[in-house]
C-alpha positions as CSV (number, residue, x, y, z in Angstrom):
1,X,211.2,140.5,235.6
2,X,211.4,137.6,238.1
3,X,214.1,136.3,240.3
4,X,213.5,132.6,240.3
5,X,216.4,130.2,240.0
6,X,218.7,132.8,240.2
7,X,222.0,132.5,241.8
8,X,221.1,134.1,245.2
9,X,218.6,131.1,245.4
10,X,221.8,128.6,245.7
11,X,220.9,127.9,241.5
12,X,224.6,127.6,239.5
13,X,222.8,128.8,237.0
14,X,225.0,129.8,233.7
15,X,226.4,133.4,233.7
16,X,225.9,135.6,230.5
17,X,227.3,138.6,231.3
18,X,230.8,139.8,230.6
19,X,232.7,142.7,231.4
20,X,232.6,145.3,229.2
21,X,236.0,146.9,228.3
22,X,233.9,149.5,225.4
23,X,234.6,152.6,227.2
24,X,237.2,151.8,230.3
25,X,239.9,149.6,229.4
26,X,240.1,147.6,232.7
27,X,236.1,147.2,232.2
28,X,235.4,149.2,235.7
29,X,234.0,152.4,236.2
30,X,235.0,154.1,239.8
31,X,235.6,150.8,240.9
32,X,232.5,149.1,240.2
33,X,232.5,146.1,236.9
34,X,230.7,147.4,234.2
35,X,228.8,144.8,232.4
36,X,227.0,143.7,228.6
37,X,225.2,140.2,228.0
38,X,227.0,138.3,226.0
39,X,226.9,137.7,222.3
40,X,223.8,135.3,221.7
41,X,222.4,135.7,224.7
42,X,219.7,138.2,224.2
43,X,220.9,139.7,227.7
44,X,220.4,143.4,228.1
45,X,220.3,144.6,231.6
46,X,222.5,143.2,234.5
47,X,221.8,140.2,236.3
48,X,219.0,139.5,238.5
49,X,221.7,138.7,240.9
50,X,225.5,139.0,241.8
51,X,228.0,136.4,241.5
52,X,230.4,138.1,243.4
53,X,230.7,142.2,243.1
54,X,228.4,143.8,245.6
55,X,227.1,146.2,242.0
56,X,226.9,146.1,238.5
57,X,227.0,148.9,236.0
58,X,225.6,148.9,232.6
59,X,226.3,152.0,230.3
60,X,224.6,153.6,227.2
61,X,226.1,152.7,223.6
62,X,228.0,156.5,223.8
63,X,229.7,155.7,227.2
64,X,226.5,157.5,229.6
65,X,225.1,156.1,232.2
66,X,222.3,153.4,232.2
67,X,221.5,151.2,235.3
68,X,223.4,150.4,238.4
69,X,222.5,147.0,240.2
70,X,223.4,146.7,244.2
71,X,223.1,143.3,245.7
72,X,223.2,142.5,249.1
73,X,225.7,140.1,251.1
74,X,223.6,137.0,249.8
75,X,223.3,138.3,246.4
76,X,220.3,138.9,246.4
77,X,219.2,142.4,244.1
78,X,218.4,144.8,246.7
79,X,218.4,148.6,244.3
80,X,218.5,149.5,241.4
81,X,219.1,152.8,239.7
82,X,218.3,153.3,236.1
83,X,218.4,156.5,234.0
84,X,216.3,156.2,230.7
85,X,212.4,156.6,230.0
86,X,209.8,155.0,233.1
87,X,206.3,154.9,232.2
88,X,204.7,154.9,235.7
89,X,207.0,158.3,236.4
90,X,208.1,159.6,233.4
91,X,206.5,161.8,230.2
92,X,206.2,160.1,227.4
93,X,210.2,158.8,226.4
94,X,211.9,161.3,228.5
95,X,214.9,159.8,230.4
96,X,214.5,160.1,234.3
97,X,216.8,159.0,237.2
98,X,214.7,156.5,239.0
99,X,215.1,153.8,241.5
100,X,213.5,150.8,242.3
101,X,213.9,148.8,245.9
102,X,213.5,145.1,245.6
103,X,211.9,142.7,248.2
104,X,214.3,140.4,250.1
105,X,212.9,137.4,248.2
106,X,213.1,138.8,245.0
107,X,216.1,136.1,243.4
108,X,215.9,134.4,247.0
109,X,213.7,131.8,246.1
110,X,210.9,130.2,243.9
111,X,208.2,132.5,244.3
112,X,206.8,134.8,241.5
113,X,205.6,136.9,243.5
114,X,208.3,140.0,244.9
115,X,208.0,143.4,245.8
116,X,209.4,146.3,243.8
117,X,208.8,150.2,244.5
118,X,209.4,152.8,242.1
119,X,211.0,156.3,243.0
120,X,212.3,159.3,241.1
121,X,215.8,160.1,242.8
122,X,216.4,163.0,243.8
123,X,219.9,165.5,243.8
124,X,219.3,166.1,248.0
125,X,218.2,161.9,248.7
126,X,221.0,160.6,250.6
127,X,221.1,157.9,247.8
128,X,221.9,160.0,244.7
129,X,224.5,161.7,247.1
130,X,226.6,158.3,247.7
131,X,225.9,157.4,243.9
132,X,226.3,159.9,242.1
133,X,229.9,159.6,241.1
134,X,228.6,156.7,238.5
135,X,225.9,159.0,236.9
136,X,228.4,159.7,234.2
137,X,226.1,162.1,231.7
138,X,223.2,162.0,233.7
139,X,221.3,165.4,233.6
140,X,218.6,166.2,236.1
């Protein structure tokens, strides 16, 4: 995953996302867009970084959960949260709730290079408290 040329690096690059209307009709979930890649794209996730909402959400094909993109006031991809299988933290294909924090020059610039941590997120950490309204079906 890389963040070169990326909107947050002043690049009007084309947007293949569009708002998914699958599960909630007005295609947001507690306020917050929730998002697919659009047909032919061979898009998956959420955008490396934000056009315009300050978070993205992506959901699971039975309405659960998946990832949760939060950008910063440049757009820039600052955290994400993901629930589904992590190899450096997980066992084997078991889904955990995980996080990742993202470098300021991660989708700032040209660079490859970009820092990422991995964390598992915890029920007491002050960031599953302020997020956990959007971990619809998320068991931990």
């Amino acid at each position: 995953m890389g963040g070169r040329g990326t909107f947050a690096a002043g690049n009007p690059v084309p947007y293949v996302y569009e708002v998914d209307t699958s599960f909630f009709s007005e295609g947001k979930y507690n306020g917050i867009k929730v998002l697919k890649g659009k047909d032919g794209t061979g898009k998956h996730g959420l955008p490396e970084s934000s056009h315009s909402s300050i978070a993205y959400l992506k959901m699971n094909p039975d309405g659960t959960f998946n990832t949760m993109r939060i950008y910063d006031e440049k757009h820039r991809l600052r955290v994400e949260i993901a629930y589904h299988s992590e190899q450096s933290i997980g066992k084997g294909q078991q889904r955990v709730l995980h996080y990742h924090t993202y470098g300021k020059e991660f989708s700032s610039g040209q660079s490859t290079e970009f820092s990422r941590t991995t964390h598992i997120l915890h029920k007491n950490s002050k960031l599953y408290k302020k997020y956990k309204k959007f971990f619809r079906g998320v068991n931990i």
